[in-house]
Structure formats: C-alpha cells, structure tokens
C-alpha positions, 0 to 999 in steps of 0.5 A: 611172353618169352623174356629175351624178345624186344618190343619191336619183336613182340609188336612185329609178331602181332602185326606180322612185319617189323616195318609197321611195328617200328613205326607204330611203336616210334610214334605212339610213344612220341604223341603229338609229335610229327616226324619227317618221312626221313626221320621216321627212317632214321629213328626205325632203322627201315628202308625207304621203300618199306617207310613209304608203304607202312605210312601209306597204310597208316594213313589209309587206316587213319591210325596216322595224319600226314600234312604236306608242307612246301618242303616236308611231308610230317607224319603223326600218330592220330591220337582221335582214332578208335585205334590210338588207345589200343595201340597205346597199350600194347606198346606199353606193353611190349616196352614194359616185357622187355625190361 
C-alpha cells in the first residue's frame, strides 16, 4: 500500500466512495456506540444528502441498525452481521498504514 493515503482514502478506494467509508470507519471504530444522523455528518465531514443515502444502504445491507426515537434517528454498527468482522479488520487495517 502507498504510505502517504490516509485510512479514509485507502477504505474509499475499496469501496469505491469516501461517503461509505467515512461512515463505516467512524462507526466500527466506536462499536457499540449510535450516533445521530447529525453526528455522523459532523464527525465524517459528508453532506446531508450523501449521510442519508450511505445510511440507507448500510441499513439495507444490515451492516447498520437505525432505532427511531420520538426526536432522533440513532445509527450503529450491527456488531451480529457476517460483515462486522471483516469490516473490523480492514479498518484496522487501513488505520495502522496510515501511521
């Protein structure tokens, strides 16, 4: 792997966009937390419409729960697919190449 790309890079090249990337990376490296659509923006740097369409698929996929809340829509990494482990790794991954 070349030295000088970031994790988000290296996963954005794997999955062919930054925006799942950026949100995959954010919430498998914070297992077990849920986030708000609002933050997940925040902390990715991404768009609203971008955030919307990635969490969508997530979810669609099952790599992602969303529960509904009177106020908020809570998003986090579903730790019981097939995927999570996987994933896991290859953000690992991605983080230790950068350093």
């Amino acid at each position: 792997m070349k030295d000088n790309l970031k994790a988000d890079e290296i996963l954005a090249k794997l999955f062919g966009s930054v925006s799942p990337a950026r949100i995959i990376e954010l919430l498998v490296s914070h297992a077990g937390r849920a986030f708000y659509q609002r933050e997940i923006m925040f902390e990715t740097g991404l768009f609203l419409h971008p955030t919307q369409r990635e969490l969508e698929n997530l979810v669609d996929l099952e790599i992602v729960k969303k529960r509904e809340t009177n106020d908020r829509v809570y998003y986090e990494v579903n730790t019981h697919s097939p995927l999570f482990k996987p994933l896991r790794e290859i953000c690992e991954t991605a983080q230790k190449s950068k350093k």
